[in-house]
C-alpha positions in Angstrom: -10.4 -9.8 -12.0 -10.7 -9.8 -8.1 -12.5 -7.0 -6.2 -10.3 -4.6 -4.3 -11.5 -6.7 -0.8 -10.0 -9.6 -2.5 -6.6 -8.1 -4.0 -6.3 -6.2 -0.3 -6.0 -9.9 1.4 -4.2 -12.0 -1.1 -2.0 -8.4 -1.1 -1.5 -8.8 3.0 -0.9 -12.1 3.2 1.9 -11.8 0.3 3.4 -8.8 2.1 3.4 -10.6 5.5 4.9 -14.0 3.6 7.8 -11.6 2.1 8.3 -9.5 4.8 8.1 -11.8 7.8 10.0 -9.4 10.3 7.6 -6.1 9.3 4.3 -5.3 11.2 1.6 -5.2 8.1 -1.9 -3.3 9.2 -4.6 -2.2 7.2 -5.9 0.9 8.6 -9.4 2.1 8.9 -11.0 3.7 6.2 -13.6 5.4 8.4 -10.7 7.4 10.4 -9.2 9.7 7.8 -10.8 9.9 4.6 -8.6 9.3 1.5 -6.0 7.8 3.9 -3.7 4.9 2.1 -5.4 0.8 2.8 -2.0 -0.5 4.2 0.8 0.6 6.8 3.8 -1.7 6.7 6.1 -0.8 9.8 9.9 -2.7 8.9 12.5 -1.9 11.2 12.9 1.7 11.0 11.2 2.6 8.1 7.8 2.4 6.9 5.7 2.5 3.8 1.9 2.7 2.7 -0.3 1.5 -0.5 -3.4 2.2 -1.6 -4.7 -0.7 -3.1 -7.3 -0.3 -6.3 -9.0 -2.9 -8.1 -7.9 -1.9 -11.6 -4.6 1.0 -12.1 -7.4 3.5 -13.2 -9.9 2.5 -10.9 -11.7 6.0 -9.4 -10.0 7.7 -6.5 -11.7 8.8 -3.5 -10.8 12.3 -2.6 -7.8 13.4 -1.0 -6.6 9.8 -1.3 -3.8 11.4 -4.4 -2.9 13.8 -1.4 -2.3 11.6 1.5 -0.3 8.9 -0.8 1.7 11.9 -2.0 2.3 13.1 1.0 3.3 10.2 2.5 5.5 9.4 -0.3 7.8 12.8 0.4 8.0 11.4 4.1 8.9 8.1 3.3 7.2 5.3 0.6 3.7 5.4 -0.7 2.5 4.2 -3.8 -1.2 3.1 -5.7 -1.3 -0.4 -5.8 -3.3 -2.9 -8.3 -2.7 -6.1 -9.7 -1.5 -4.4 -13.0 1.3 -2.7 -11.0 1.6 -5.2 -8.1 5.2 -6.5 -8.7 6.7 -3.5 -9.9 5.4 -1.5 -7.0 6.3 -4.6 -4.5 10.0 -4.1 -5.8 10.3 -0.3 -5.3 9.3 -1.1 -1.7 12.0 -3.5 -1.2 14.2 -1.3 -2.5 12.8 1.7 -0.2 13.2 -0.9 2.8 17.1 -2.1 1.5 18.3 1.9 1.3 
């Protein structure tokens, strides 16, 4: 099983290999605690995910508030490898409606 580091990257690079036209950044941890790993800017709308190691992996706080949050304003979701592709179609669906 990779390390979050290592499911974060592979994660990216997928994202930017799928979604070739969106802007993919991983935010800085340091700026606003609990706030979501990835922003994915795609035309006019935008998403984030929170990547974790394992789907039950510990959650730093306020990081279950800023994903929901985010998801009323537009797309944001926990991400692991258990609930990568599942997750990955919901936000291609977001980004299609």
């Amino acid at each position: 099983m990779p390390n979050e580091n290592d499911f974060r990257s592979k994660l990216i690079k997928r994202l930017r290999d799928e979604l070739p036209e969106a802007i993919i950044l991983h935010l800085d941890p340091n700026d606003t605690q609990g706030i979501p790993d990835i922003l994915i800017l795609c035309e006019d709308r935008w998403a984030t995910l929170e990547t974790k190691r394992l789907r039950h992996s510990n959650r730093q706080p306020n990081q279950e508030y800023w994903v929901n949050k985010m998801n009323e304003m537009s797309f944001s979701r926990f991400i692991s490898p258990e609930n990568e592709e599942e997750v990955l179609d919901e936000l291609q669906d977001s980004f299609r409606s």
